[in-house]
C-alpha positions in Angstrom: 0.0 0.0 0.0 2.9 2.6 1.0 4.3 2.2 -2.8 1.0 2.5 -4.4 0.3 5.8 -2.4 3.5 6.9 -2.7 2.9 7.3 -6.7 -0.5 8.3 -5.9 1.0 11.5 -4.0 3.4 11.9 -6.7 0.8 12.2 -9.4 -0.2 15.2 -8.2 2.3 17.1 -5.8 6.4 17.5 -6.9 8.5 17.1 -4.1 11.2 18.3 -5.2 11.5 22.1 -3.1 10.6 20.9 -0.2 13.7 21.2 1.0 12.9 24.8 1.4 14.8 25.8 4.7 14.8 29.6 6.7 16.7 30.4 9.2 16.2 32.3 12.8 13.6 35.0 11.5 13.5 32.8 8.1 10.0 32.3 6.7 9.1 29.1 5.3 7.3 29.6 1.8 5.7 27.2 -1.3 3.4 24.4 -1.8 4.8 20.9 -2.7 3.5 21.0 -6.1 5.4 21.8 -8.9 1.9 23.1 -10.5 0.0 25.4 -7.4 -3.4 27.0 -7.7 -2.8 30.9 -8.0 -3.2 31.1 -4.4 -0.9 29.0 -3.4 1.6 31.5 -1.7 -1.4 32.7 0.0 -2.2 28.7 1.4 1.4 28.7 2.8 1.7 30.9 5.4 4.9 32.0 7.5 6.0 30.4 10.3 9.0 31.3 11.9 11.9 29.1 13.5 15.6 28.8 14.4 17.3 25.5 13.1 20.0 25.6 16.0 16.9 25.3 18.7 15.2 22.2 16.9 17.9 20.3 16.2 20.2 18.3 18.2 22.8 16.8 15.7 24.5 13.5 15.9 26.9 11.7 14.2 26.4 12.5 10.4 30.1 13.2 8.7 31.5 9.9 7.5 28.2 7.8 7.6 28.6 3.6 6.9 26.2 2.8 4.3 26.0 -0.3 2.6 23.6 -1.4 -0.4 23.2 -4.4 -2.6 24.8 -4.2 -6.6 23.2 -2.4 -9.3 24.7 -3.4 -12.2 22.7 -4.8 -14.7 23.3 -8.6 -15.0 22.7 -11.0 -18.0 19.7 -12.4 -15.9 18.0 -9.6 -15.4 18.2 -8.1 -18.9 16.6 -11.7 -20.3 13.9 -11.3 -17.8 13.1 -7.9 -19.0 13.1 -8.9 -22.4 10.6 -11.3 -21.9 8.0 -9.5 -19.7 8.5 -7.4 -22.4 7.8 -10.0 -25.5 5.4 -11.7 -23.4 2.4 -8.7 -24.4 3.3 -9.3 -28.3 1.7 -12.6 -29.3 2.3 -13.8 -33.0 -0.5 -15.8 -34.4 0.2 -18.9 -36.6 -3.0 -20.6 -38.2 -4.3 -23.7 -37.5 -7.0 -26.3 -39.4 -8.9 -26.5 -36.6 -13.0 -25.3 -37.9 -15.2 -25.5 -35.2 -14.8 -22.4 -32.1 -14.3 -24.1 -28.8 -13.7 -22.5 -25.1 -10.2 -21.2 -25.1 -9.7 -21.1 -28.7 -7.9 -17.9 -30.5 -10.6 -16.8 -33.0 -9.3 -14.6 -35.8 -12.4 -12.7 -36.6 -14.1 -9.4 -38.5 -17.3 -7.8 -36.6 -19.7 -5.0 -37.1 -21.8 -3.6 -33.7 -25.4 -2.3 -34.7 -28.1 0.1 -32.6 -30.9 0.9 -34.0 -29.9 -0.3 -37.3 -26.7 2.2 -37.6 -23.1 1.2 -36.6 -21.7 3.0 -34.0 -18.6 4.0 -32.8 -16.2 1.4 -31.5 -18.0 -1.6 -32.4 -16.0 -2.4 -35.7 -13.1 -4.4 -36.3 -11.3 -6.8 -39.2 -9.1 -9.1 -38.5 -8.9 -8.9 -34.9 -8.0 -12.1 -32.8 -10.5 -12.7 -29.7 -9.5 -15.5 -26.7 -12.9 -17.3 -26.3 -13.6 -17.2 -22.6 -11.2 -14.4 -21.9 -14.3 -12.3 -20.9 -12.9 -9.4 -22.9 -16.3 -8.6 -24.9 -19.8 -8.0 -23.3 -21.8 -11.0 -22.0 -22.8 -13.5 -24.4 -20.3 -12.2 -27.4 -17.7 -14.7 -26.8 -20.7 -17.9 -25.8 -22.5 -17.0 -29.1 -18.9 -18.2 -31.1 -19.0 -21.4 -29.5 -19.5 -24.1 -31.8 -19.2 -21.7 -34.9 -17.4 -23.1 -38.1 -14.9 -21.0 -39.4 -16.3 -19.3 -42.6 -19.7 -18.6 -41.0 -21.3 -15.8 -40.5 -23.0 -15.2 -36.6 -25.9 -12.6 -35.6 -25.6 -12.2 -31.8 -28.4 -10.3 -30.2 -26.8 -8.7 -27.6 -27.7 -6.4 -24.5 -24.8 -3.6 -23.0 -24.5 -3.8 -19.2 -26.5 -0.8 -17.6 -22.8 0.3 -16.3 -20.9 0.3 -19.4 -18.9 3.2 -19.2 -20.5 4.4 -22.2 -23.6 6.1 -21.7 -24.7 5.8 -25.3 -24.7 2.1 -25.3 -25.3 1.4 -21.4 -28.4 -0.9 -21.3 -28.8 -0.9 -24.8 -29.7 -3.6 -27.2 -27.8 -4.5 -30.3 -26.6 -6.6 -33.1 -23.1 -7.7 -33.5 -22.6 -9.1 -37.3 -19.2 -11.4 -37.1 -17.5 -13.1 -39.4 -15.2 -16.4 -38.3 -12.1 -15.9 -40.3 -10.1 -18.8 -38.5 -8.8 -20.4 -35.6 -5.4 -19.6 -34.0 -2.9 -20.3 -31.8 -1.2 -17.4 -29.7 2.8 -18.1 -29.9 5.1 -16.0 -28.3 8.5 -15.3 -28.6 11.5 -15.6 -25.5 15.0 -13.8 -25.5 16.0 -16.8 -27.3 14.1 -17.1 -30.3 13.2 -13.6 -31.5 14.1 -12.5 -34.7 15.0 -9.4 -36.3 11.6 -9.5 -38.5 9.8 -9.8 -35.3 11.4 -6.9 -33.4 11.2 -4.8 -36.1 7.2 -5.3 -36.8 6.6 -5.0 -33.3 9.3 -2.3 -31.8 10.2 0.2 -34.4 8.6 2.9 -32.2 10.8 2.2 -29.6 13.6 2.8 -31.7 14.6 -0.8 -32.5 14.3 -2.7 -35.9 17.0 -5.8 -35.1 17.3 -8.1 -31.8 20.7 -6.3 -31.0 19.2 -3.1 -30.8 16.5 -4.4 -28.8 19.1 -5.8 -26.2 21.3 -2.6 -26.5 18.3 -0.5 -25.7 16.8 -2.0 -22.8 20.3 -2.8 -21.3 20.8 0.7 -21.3 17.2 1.9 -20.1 18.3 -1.0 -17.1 21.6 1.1 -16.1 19.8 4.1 -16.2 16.7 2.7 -14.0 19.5 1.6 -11.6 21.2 4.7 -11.5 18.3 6.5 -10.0 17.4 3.7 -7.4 21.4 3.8 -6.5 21.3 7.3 -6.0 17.4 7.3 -4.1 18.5 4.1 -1.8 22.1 6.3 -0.9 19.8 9.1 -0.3 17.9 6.9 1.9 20.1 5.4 3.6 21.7 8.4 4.8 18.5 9.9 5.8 17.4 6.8 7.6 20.6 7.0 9.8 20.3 10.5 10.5 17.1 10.4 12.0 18.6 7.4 14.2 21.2 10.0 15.5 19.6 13.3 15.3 16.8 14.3 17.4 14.4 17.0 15.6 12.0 18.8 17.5 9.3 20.8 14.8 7.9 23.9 15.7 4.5 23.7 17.2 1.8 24.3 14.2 4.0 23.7 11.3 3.5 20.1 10.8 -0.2 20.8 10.9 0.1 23.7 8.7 1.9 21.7 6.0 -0.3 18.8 6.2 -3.1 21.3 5.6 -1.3 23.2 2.6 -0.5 19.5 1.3 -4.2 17.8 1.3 -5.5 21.5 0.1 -3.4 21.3 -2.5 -4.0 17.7 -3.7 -7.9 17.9 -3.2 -7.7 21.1 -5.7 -5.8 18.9 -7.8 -8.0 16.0 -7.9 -10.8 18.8 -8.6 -8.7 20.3 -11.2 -7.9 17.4 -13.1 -10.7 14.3 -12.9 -13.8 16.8 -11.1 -13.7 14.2 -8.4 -14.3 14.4 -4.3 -11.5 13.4 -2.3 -13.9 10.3 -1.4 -14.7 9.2 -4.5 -10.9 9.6 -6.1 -9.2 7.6 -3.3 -11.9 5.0 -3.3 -11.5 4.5 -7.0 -7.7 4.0 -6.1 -8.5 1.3 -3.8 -8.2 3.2 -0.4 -9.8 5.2 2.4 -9.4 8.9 3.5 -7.7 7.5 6.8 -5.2 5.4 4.8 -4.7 8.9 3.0 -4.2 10.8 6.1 -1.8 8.2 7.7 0.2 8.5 4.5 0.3 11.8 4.7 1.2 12.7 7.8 4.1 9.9 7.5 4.8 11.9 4.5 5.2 15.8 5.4 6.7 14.7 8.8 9.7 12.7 7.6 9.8 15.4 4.9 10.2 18.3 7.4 12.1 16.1 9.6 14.9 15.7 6.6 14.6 19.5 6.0 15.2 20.8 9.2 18.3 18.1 9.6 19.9 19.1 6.4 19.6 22.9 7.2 21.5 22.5 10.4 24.0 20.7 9.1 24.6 23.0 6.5 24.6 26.2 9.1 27.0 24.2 10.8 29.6 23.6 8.0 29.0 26.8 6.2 27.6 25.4 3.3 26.1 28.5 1.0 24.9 28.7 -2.3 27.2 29.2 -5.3 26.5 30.6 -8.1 27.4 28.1 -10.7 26.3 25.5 -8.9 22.6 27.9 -8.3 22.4 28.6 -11.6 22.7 24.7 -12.8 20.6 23.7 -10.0 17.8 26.1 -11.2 17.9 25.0 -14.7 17.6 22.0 -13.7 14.3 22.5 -11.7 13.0 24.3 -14.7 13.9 21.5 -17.1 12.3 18.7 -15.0 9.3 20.5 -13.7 8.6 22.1 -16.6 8.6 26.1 -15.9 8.8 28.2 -18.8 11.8 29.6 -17.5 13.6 30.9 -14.5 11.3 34.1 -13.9 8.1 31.9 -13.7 10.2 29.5 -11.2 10.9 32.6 -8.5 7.6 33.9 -9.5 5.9 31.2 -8.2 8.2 30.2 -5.3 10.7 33.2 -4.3 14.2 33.8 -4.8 15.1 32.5 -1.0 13.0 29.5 -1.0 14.5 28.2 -4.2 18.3 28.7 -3.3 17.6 27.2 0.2 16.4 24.2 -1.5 19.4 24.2 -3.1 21.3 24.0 -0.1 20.1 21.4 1.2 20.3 19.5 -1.7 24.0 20.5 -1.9 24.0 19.5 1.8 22.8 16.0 1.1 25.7 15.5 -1.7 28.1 16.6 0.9 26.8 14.1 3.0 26.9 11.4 0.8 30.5 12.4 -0.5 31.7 12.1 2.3 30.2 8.8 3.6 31.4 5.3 3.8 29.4 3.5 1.4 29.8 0.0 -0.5 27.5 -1.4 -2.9 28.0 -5.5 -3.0 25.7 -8.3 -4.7 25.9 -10.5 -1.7 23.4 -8.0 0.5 20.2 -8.4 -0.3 19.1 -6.0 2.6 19.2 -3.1 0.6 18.7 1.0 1.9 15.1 -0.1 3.0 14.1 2.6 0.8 10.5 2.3 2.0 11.3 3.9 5.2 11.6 7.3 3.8 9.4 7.8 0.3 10.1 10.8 -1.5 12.2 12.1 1.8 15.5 12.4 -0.4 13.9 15.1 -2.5 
């Protein structure tokens, strides 16, 4: 549940700034979401705080961090592959004529109402899995014992749910033609062909089995790359929190859950015209599962921001402006701002550059940590401790 509602928060709210850190008389500024209603700075609110009074720091130059191997291995390209391969059937024909339960029909159909096609319910040459429950009820029944060759009238009724409103509850004809019978074949690491890749893949940017490989070996390295550098991230995070003690200032972790679930409900509005309610029940959970999550969520965020912030008062770490300047191009590029004014437009000059320092902060860290990366542990960062917290 924790992964699946930590994609569910990142549909709609960027963590990136949330680093944002002030200092004594410092203001804290922003939503989480990379796209804010216009009142967003409004939402936020000040609250004001000195780092050095709510945090006691531990250990945290030098860390000992130790992670499994991410190098992609000859095993784990294969399987890839063939997750991949296995949603492209081929279809070879057979002599089989008469349509039995779990047959591959190949076959041509024509969906009538009210004696005029309509939309959708036309195909040639499309290949149906009798039994697979993909059409509407009696569609796949009505084939069963057909010949190939003949032609089948099935009188059929929609479901007063269908999702289309036009057809739910309707009544109407499907005209199909049985082309053939077929059998679904489908092709490994081992036996796919150039021909094959090339019929199937040429969007992806591959027309031979070599280029196939190359490609998804290097989407694989890249993939591991990022969880490298999130389970480092972490990892380090985790063992802070074990040796620093963080005390938030009363109100604030309240006030950002708030500015969060405002946020996201606006969102939700904004993009489906959906209740809270309704959204998270379509996703399989309850508003208490939400509020759990997010309070998990904004607290271990806060917790890392307040951590990194003292850290960096203490080791004078500042912005530079080369770095700045990439940093913010960076956030433009990813988040997709039109450019830098629109970035410090929507979240201010000192809240961006103090997100960069404590995301320089955290590479410091990590630079100067202990940190091994070895096939033989399988324990990993235990990167579920602390979703999104790196950002």
């Amino acid at each position: 549940m924790k992964k699946k509602m930590a994609v569910l928060l990142a549909t709609v709210c960027a963590i990136s700034l949330i680093g944002g850190c002030g200092g004594k008389g410092n203001t804290s500024k922003g939503t989480d979401a990379a796209e804010s209603t216009d009142d967003s700075s409004e939402q936020a609110g000040a609250t004001t705080y000195d780092v050095e009074n709510c945090v006691q720091l531990g250990e945290y130059m030098g860390l000992e961090v130790s992670l499994g191997s991410y190098e992609v291995t000859e095993e784990s390209l294969k399987s890839t592959i063939e997750s991949t391969l296995a949603s492209y059937p081929s279809y070879e024909d057979t002599d089989k004529t008469t349509v039995e339960e779990g047959d591959v029909v190949n076959i041509d159909y024509e969906g009538i109402k009210d004696g005029v096609a309509f939309e959708g319910g036309t195909a040639q040459g499309s290949n149906l899995e009798i039994g697979s429950n993909s059409f509407i009820d009696g569609f796949e029944d009505g084939l069963i014992g057909k010949k190939v060759g003949e032609d089948v009238k099935l009188d059929l009724t929609f479901p007063e749910d269908y999702g289309n409103e036009e057809l739910a509850g309707q009544a109407v004809v499907f005209n199909v033609k049985i082309n053939k019978i077929v059998n679904e074949v489908y092709m490994t690491y081992d036996t796919m062909t150039d021909e094959f890749v090339a019929n199937n893949f040429v969007n992806d940017g591959y027309k031979t089995v070599d280029e196939m490989i190359e490609g998804t070996r290097k989407q694989l390295e890249s993939n591991n790359e990022t969880n490298k550098q999130t389970d480092t991230e972490n990892a380090i995070f985790k063992q802070l929190h074990e040796s620093c003690t963080v005390t938030l200032p009363d109100g604030l972790l309240d006030q950002r859950i708030q500015e969060y679930k405002d946020q996201y409900v606006q969102n939700i509005k904004n993009s489906y015209n959906m209740e809270l309610a309704d959204y998270l029940g379509s996703m399989g959970m309850t508003e208490e599962q939400f509020n759990d999550q997010v309070h998990q969520y904004i607290e271990e965020s806060l917790t890392n921001q307040f951590i990194l912030e003292a850290i960096a008062k203490k080791e004078k770490i500042e912005a530079d402006e080369e770095g700045y300047t990439a940093y913010k191009k960076d956030v433009i590029s990813d988040f997709g701002f039109e450019n830098e004014d629109a970035l410090l437009e929507q979240y201010g000059e000192d809240y961006v550059k103090n997100a960069y320092i404590s995301d320089k902060t955290l590479n410091y860290l990590i630079e100067n940590a202990k940190i091994t990366y070895d096939s033989s542990n399988t324990a990993g960062a235990d990167a579920d401790s602390q979703d999104g917290a790196a950002e």
